[in-house]
C-alpha positions as CSV (number, residue, x, y, z in Angstrom):
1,X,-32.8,-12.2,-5.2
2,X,-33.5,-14.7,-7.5
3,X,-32.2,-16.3,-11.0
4,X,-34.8,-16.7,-13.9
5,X,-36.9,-19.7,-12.6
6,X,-37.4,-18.1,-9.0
7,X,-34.7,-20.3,-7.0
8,X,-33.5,-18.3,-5.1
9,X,-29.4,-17.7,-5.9
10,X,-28.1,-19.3,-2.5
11,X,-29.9,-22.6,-3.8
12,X,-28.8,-22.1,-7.3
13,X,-26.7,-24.8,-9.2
14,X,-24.4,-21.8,-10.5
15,X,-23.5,-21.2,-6.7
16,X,-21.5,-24.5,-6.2
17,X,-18.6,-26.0,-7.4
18,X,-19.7,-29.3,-9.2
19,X,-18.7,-32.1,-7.1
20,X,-18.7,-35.4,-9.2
21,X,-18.9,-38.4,-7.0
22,X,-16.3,-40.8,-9.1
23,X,-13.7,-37.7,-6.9
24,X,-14.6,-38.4,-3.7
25,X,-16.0,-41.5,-3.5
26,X,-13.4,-43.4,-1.5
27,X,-13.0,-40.0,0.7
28,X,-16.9,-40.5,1.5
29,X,-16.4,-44.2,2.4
30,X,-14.0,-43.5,4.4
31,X,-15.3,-40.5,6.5
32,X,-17.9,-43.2,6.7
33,X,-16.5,-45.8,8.4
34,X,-14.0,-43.5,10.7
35,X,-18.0,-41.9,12.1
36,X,-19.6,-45.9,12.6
37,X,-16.3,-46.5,14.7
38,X,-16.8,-42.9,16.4
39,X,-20.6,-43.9,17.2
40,X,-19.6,-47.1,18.0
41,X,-17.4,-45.8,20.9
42,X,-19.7,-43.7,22.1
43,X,-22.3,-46.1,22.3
44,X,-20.0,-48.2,24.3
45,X,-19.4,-45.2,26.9
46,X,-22.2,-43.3,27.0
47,X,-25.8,-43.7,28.6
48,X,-28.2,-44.3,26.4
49,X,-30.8,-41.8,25.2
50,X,-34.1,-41.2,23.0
51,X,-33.3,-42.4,19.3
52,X,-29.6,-42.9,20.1
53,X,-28.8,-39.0,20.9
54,X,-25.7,-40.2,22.9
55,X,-24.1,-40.7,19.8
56,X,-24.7,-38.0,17.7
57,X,-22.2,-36.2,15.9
58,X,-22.8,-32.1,15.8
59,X,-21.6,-29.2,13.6
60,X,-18.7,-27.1,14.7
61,X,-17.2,-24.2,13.3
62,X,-14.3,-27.0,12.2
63,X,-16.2,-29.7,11.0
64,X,-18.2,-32.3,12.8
65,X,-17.5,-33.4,16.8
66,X,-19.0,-35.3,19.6
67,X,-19.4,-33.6,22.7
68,X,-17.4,-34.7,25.7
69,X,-17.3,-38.4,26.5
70,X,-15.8,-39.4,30.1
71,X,-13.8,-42.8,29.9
72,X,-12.5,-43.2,33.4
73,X,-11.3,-40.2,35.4
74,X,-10.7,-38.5,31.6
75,X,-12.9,-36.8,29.3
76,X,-12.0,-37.2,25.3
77,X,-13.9,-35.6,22.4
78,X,-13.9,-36.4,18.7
79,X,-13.4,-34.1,15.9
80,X,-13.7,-34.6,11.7
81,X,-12.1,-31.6,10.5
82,X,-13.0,-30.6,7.0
């Protein structure tokens, strides 16, 4: 299905809420920051990889998360809930 210009309705404007920035600038800078310190730990602790995969974040079904790191005997993860 699509609206009168042939976009289809999923990608339509008219789908989403507007989202002005002035609202969540200072919620983007800081989500920002809190992921360079995530990635910065993980580069710390984990062995490096191709075009810095160790350190990727990845989509879960709450948000975004890292996959298991080990520090010591322990293993931690990482999770920005939305």
């Amino acid at each position: 299905m699509t609206d009168s210009r042939g976009t289809p309705l999923a990608d339509s404007p008219d789908c989403r809420p507007a989202l002005p920035l002035a609202f969540w600038k200072d919620i983007c800078s800081t989500l920002h920051l809190w992921k360079q310190i995530v990635g910065k730990i993980r580069l710390a602790l984990t062995p490096l990889s191709n075009h810095w995969w160790n350190v990727t974040l990845y989509l879960s079904t709450c948000g975004l998360t890292t996959s298991p790191v080990s520090y010591g005997p322990r293993l931690f993860k990482v999770e920005f809930e939305k």
